[in-house]
C-alpha positions as CSV (number, residue, x, y, z in Angstrom):
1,X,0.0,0.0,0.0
2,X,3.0,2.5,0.7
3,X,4.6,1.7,-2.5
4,X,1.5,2.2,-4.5
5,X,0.1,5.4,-3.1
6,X,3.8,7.3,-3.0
7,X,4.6,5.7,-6.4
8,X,0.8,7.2,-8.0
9,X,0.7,10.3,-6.0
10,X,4.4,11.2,-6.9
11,X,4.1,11.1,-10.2
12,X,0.9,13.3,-10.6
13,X,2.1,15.5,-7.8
14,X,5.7,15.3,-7.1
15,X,7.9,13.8,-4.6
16,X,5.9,15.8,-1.7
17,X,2.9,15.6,-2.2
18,X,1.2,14.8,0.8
19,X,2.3,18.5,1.8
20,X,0.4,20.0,-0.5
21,X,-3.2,20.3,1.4
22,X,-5.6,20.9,-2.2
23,X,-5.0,16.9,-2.6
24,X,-7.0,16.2,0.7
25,X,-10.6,16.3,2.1
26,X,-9.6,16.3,5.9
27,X,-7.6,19.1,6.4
28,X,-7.8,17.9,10.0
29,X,-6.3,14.6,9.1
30,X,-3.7,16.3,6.6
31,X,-2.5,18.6,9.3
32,X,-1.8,15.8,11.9
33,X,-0.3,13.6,9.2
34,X,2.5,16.4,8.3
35,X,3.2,17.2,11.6
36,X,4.0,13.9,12.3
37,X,6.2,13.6,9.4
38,X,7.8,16.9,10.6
39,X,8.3,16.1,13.8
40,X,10.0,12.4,12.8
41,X,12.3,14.1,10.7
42,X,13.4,17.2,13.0
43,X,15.1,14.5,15.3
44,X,15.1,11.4,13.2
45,X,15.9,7.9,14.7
46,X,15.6,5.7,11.6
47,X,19.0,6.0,9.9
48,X,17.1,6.5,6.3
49,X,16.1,9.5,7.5
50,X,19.7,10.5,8.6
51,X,21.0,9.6,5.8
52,X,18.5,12.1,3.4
53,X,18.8,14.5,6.3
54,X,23.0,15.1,6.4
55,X,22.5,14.9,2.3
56,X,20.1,17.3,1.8
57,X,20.1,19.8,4.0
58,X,17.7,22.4,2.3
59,X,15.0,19.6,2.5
60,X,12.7,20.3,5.7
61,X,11.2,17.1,5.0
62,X,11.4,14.1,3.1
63,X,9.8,13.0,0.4
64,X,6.9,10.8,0.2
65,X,8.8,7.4,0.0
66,X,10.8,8.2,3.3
67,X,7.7,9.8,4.6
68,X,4.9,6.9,4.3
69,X,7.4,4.3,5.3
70,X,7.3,6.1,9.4
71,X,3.2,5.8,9.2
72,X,1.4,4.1,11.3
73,X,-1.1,1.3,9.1
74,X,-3.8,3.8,11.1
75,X,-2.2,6.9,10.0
76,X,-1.7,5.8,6.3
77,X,-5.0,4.5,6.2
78,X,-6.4,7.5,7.4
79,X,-4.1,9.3,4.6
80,X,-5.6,7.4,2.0
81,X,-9.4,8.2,2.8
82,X,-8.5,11.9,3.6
83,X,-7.3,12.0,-0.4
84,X,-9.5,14.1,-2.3
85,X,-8.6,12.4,-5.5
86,X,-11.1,9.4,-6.3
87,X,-9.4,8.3,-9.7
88,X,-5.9,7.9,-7.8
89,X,-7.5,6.0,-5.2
90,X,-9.9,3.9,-7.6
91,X,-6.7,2.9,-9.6
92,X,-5.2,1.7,-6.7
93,X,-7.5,-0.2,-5.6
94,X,-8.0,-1.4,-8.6
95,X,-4.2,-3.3,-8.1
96,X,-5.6,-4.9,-5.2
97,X,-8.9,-5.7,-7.4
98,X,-11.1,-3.8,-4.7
99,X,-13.4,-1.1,-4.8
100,X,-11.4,2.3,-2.5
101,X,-14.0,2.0,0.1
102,X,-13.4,-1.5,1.1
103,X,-9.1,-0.8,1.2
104,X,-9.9,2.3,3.7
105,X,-11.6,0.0,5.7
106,X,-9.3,-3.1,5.7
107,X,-6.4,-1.3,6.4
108,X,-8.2,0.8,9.4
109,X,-9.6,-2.4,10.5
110,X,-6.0,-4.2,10.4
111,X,-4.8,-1.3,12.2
112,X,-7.2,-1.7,15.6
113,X,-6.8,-5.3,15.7
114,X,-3.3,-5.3,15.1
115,X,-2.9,-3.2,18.6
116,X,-5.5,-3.9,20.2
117,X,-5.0,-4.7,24.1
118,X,-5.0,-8.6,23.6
119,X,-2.4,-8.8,21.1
């Protein structure tokens, strides 16, 4: 699901575009989702981001590869439904051979149960 939303999104939009807010519904959701990003990469622990960070020093974040990969399956499924545009999200769907609604809710479903108390 990473792969195919940054891989689709990047090349209508460019390497960040979950910054740009006139891609999403939920500006609510879009806010929380780049602050998170932001916040990951101001003091980075994963050495990928590092690595971008000591390389490209005029970045202030990274791009969407680097970006989806320190989501939450909550957060990113919650990025995916908060996407304005219904033909990116149909055709990726479409990879998975299921209709948009039904990936939103598998992957928010997946995310619950995969922390929930018990587990």
């Amino acid at each position: 699901m990473r792969a195919k939303l940054t891989d689709k999104y990047s090349i209508s939009h460019g390497f960040f575009w979950y910054t740009d807010i006139t891609l999403f519904d939920d500006n609510q959701i879009f806010e929380n989702i780049n602050m998170e990003i932001k916040e990951t990469f101001d003091d980075p622990k994963e050495q990928f981001l590092k690595w971008f960070k000591h390389k490209y020093t005029s970045e202030n974040v990274p791009p969407s590869n680097m970006a989806l990969e320190i989501l939450s399956l909550g957060k990113l499924a919650r990025l995916y439904k908060a996407l304005k545009n219904r033909d990116g999200k149909s055709e990726i769907a479409n990879e998975f051979n299921l209709p948009s609604a039904t990936i939103t809710s598998w992957y928010i479903y997946l995310a619950n149960w995969h922390f929930a108390p018990d587990r």
